[in-house]
N, C-alpha and C positions, 0 to 999 in steps of 0.2 A: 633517464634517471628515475623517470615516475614506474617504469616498467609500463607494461600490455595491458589493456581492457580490451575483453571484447567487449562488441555492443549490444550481445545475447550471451543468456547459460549454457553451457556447451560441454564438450568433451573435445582435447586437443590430440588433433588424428595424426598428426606430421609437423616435424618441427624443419623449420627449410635451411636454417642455419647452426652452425656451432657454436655453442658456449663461448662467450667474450669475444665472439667476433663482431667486430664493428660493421654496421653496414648503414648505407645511403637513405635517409628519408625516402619512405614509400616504397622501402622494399620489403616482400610478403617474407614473414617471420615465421607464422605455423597458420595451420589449417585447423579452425576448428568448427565441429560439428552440432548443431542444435540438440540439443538435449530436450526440447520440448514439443516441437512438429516431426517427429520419428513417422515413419513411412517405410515398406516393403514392398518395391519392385518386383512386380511379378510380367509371364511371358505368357501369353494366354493362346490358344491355339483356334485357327478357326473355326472349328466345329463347338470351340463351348463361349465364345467371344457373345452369341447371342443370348446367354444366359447373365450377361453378367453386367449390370447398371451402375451408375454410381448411386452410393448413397446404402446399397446392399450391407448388411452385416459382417462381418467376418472375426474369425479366430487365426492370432496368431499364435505360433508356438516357437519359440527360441529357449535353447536348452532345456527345457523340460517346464517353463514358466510359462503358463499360457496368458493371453492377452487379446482383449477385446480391443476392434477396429472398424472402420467403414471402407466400404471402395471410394477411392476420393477421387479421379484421374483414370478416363480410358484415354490414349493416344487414339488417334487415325488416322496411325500411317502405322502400315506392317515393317517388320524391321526383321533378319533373317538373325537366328538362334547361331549356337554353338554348333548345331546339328544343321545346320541351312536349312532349319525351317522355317518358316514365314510364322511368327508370332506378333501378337498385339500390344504392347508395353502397356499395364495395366497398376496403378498406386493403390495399397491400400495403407491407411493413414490409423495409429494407435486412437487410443479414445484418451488412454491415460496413462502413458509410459514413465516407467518406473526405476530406480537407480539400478534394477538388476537386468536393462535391456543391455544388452553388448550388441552395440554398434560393430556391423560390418561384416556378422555372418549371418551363416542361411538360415532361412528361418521356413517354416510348415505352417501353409493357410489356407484355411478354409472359409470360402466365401459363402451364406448362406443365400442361395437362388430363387429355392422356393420354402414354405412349409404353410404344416394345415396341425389343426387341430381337433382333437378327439377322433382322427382318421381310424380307421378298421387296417392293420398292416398285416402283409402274407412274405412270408422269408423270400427270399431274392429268388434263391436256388428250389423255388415250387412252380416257379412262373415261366410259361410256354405262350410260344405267339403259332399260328398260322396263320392259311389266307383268310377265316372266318374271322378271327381276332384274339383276344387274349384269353389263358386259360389256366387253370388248377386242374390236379389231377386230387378228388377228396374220398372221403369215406360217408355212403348214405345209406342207411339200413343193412351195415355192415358190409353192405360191397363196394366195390372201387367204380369210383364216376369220372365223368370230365365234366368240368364247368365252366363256360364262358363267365367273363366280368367286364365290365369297366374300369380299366387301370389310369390310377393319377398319378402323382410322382414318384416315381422309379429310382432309388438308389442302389448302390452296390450292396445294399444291406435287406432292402426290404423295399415293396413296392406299396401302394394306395389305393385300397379298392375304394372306388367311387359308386360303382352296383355290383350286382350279382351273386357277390358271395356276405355273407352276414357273421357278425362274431359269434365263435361256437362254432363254426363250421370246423369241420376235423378234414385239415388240408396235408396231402401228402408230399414227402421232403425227398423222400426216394427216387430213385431214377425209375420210371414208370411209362411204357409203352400204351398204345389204342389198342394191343391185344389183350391184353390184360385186364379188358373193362367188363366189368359186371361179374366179375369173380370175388371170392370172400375175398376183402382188404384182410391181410395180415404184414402190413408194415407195420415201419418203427416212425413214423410223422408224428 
């Protein structure tokens, strides 16, 4: 007669019954979902598992609405994917979720692992390893050189010189061979 409370603000995900039907004390009525501890299960794989702590930053993105979060939750115990791979169940938890999260789809997260500031960055696609260690292919007194450095964190976007190359340095973007060394630079970097 008084009708439903729940005993948290929520969102009602399932209703387990029909309209005017009667049923017995203590039987589950609807499911509803916290609307205020919002969290995104993610499956992490083991090669990036060691990058990733609690308490780390992250960005979520659901529908195009972005939203700030922390890692809340690593599991330890691997559990196999869709794909039967061994992934690590990993929680990250909103900071401050908002009436426009829609519970229950996928959402795009980026956890932040590392960063540095006022770092010197060289584009992804300049940067060559051998057995000596890492390298740019740049432009010095108008010819083309190779340059050892010391590289720090490495994105898909860009890498972190930590020595050897200095800003100002004119680093080349082009696909550039050891034959090529010491001849007028005329690329486009």
């Amino acid at each position: 007669k008084k009708g439903v409370v729940s005993e948290f603000d929520g969102v009602v995900t399932s209703c387990l019954v029909k309209q005017d039907a009667y049923v017995a004390e203590g039987t589950p009525v609807f499911s509803v979902e916290t609307s205020e501890k919002l969290k995104v299960e993610l499956m992490i794989s083991k090669y990036d598992i060691a990058k990733i702590e609690e308490g780390q930053d992250a960005s979520i993105n659901i529908a195009g609405n972005i939203y700030e979060g922390h890692v809340s939750k690593i599991y330890h115990l691997a559990t196999n994917d869709s794909s039967d791979k061994n992934k690590i169940k990993t929680e990250v938890e909103f900071d401050a979720p908002d009436e426009n999260v829609i519970i229950g789809v996928e959402a795009d997260v980026t956890i932040n692992t590392m960063s540095s500031e006022g770092a010197v960055l060289i584009p992804f696609e300049s940067y060559y390893s051998d057995n000596t260690g890492t390298y740019v292919y740049v432009v010095e007194n108008g010819l083309l050189a190779k340059k050892y450095f010391e590289a720090g964190i490495v994105t898909d976007e860009y890498v972190e010189v930590i020595s050897g190359i200095k800003e100002g340095d004119e680093v080349i973007i082009d696909a550039v061979s050891d034959t090529s060394l010491g001849s007028k630079a005329d690329y486009n970097g």
